[in-house]
N, C-alpha and C positions, 0 to 999 in steps of 0.2 A: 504494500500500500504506500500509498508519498505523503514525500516530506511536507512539511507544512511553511511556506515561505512567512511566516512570523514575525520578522524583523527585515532590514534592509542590506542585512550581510552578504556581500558582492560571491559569497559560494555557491546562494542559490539560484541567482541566475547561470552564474558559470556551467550550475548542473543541469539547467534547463537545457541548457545550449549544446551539451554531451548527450542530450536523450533521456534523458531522467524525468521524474514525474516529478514538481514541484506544483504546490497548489498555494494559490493566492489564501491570505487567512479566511478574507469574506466567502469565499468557494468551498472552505472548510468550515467554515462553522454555517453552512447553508445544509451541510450531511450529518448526518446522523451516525456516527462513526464514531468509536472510544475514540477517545485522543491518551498515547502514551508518550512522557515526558523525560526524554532522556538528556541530560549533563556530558558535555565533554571538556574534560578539563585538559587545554591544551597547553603543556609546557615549551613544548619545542620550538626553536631559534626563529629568527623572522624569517629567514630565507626559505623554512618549510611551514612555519604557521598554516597560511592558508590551503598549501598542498596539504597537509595531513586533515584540516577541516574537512575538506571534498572526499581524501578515501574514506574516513569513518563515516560521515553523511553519506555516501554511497552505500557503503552494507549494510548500513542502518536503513538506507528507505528503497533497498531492494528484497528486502523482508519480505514474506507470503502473508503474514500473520494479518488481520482486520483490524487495521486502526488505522488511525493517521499520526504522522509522527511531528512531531515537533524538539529539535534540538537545540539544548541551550549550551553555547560553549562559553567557556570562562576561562579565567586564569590565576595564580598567587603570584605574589607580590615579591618583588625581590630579583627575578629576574632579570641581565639583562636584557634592553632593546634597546634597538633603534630610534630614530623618531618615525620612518613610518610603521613599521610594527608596533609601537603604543598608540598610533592614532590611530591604529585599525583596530586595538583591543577601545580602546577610550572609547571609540564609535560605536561596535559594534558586539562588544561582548556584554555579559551580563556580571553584576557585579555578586560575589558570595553572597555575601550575605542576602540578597535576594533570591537567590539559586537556594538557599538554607528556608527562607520565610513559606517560599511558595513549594516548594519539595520537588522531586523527583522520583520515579519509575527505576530508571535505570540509569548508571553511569559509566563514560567511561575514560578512562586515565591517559594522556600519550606518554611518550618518554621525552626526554630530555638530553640535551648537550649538558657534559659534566666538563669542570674545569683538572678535578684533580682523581686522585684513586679512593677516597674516602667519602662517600654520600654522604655522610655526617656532616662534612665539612661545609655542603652547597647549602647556597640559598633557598631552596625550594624545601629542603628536610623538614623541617619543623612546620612551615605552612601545608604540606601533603601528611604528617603524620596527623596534624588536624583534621584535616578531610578526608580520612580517610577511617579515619575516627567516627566523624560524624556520619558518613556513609554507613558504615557498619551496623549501625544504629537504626538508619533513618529509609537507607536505599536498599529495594529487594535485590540490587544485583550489581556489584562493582567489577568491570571487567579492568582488567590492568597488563598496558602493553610494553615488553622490553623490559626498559630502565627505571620505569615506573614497579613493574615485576621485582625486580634485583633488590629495592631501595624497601617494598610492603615486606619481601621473606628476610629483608638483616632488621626492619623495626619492630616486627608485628612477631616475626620466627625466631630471630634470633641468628639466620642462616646470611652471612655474609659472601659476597658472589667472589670467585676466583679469576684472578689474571687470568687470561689464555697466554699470552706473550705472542699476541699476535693478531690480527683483526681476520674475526671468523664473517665471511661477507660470501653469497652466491642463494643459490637459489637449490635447496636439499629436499630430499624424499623423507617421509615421517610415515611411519606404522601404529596407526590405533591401538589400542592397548587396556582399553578400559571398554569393549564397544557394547556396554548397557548401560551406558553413562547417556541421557538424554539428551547432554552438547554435541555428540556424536552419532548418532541416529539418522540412517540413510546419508550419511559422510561415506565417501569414498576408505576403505580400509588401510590405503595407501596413498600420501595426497602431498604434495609439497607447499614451501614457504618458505618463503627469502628470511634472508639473517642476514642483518651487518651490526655486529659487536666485539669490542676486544674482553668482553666478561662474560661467565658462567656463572649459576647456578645447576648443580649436579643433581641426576636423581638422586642420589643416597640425602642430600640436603631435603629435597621434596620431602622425602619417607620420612627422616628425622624431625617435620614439623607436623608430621603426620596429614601433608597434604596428598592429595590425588592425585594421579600422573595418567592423564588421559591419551595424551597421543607425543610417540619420541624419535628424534633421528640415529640410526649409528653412526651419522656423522656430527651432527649438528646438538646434539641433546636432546633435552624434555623441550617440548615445546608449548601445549598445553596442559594446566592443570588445576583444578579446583579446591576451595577453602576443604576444611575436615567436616564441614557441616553440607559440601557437596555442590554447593551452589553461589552462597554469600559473596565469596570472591575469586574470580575466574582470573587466571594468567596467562597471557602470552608471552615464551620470551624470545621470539621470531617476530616478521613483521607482514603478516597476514593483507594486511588493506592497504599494500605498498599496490604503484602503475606499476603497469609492465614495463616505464623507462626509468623508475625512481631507483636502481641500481647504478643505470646507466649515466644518468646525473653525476651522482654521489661519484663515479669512477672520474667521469670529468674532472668535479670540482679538485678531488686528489692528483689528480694529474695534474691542474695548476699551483696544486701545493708545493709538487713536487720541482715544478719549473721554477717557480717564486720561493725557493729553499725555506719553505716551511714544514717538508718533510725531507728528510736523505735520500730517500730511496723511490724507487718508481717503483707508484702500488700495482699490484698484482690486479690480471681481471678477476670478477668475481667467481667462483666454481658454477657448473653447471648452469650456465647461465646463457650465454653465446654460445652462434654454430661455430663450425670451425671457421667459415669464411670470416664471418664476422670478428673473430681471432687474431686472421690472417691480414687482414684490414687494422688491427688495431698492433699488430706488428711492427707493421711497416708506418704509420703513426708516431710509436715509441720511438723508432729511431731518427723521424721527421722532429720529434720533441728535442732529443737528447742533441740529435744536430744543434738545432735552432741554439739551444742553452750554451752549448760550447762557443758558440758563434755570437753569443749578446743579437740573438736575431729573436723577434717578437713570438710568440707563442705559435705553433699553427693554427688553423681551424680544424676545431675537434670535429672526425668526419660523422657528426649523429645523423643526419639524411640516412647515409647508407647502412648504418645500425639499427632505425629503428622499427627498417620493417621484417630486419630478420628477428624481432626480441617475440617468444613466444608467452604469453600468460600462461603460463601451467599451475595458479594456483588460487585464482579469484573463484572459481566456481566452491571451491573447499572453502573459504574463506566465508561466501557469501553463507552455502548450508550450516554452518558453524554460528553465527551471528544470526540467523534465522532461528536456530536452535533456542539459542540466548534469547531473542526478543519472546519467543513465543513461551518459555518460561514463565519469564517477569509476566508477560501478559496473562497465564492463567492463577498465577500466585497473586496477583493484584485484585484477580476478578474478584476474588472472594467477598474483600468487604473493602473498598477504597475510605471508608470513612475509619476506618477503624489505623491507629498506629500499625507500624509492621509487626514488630515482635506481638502482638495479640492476635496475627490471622495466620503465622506459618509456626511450625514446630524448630526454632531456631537451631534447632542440633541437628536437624535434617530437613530443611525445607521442600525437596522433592521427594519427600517421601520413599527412599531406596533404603 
């Protein structure tokens, strides 16, 4: 069912213009149709703010489930930004404590650019162990993605994430693992999702908070997994609601790191990701870069044209059934008694009933 265009946040037309269903408020409140109220609390830098808005707006209003959606994105304080990245929150976001008066359905968490090795140390810790708090409490369903993941299992668990010593980034195969776990229902058994992080959390850490581990890679990790009450708080620590070019970006942006000696080394493509062609192209690229740099000669043009139509999706359709799962959860656990608090309409130690 669609989104609800509710405010004048430049995502929703963006998503009209993709082929998305966006509905004017007055067209929605003309139907008859629950309205479910979902929170996204977006940490992430300016240069992906409004890209990570559109992917979770995405799976969020390509849901089957009968409602109309309406999403409120916010953010905590403390963050840097830019100036146009705060004029875009100042405009267009909602402020906490409102998102807290007027409540919400369901939430869900981005991750974040971290400056050092210790979450404790950022800005964002103590304002997210708040809300996350208050979620717990308040929202039937906090789903939390990444670095947002890493930051709830070292506050909430106790489980502190480990180095890799090295940036785990491509696009992996993961094997269900829990498949009577309702997030996972009519999920493909086998189904992929991009990563890019230099940090772990291990299953043996999941087990030791006594969380669920629903779906994992041999190469990549846990990637889904659920609170011990099954539901309350859902983890991704992959990046499910990534474009099929948001790898290819991100490889970009590194490669100008690498020409502008912000990194040493020329990063690696991402695994499984590219054909070979497409490889073979970024090859000969590589040493088109490494020339230029030796030479004080200007960057090349990064050749994305001829990259972006070999890049395949192989893992939005998983992504989509997965978050459909999610919504239509929250939506029969809500049905029950919307006037009533949460903790008086669900059995908090097991809210789906398994």
């Amino acid at each position: 069912m669609p989104l609800v265009a509710h405010s004048k946040l430049p995502s929703f037309q963006r998503l009209r213009q993709e082929g998305e269903t966006v509905l004017d408020r007055d067209d929605a409140l003309s139907q008859d149709i629950r309205e479910l109220h979902i929170g996204l609390l977006n940490m992430m830098p300016d240069a992906a703010l409004e890209a990570t808005e559109r992917q979770f707006f995405r799976l969020v209003g390509e849901s089957n489930q009968i409602a109309q959606f309406y999403l409120h994105p916010f953010t905590i304080p403390n963050l840097p930004r830019g100036k146009e990245g705060q004029a875009h929150i100042d405009q267009y976001y909602e402020p906490l404590e409102q998102i807290k008066d007027e409540g919400l359905d369901a939430l869900i968490i981005t991750g974040a650019n971290v400056s050092g090795p210790e979450l404790s140390n950022e800005p964002f810790w103590q304002p997210l162990i708040d809300v996350i708090d208050w979620a717990y409490a308040n929202v039937t369903s906090t789903l939390c993605s990444c670095l947002a993941t890493h930051a709830v299992l070292e506050f909430r668990y106790g489980q502190k994430r480990r180095p890799l010593g090295y940036k785990r980034w491509g696009v992996y195969s993961h094997k269900v693992v829990y498949r009577q776990h309702p997030l996972v229902v009519g999920v493909n058994t086998r189904f992929d999702v991009p990563h890019s992080r230099f940090n772990q959390i291990d299953r043996e850490q999941f087990e030791a908070a006594k969380l669920h581990v629903l779906a994992q890679s041999e190469e990549a990790g846990v990637h889904l997994a659920v609170s011990e009450d099954q539901f309350r708080l859902v983890f991704f620590q992959g990046h499910p609601e990534y474009d099929a070019i948001s790898l290819l970006k991100e490889y970009k942006r590194e490669i100008a790191q690498y020409y502008n000696d912000v990194r040493s080394d020329y990063p690696p493509v991402p695994e499984h990701y590219l054909s070979n062609q497409a490889c073979a192209i970024l090859d000969e690229y590589q040493s088109e870069v490494r020339l230029a740099k030796r030479s004080a000669k200007p960057l090349p043009v990064f050749p994305e044209d001829l990259l972006t139509p070999q890049i395949d999706n192989t893992w939005h359709d998983s992504a989509e059934a997965i978050i459909n799962n999610w919504i239509g959860q929250v939506y029969q656990i809500t049905s029950v008694d919307r006037k009533k608090p949460l903790q008086q309409h669900i059995d908090p130690n097991n809210p789906l009933g398994l």
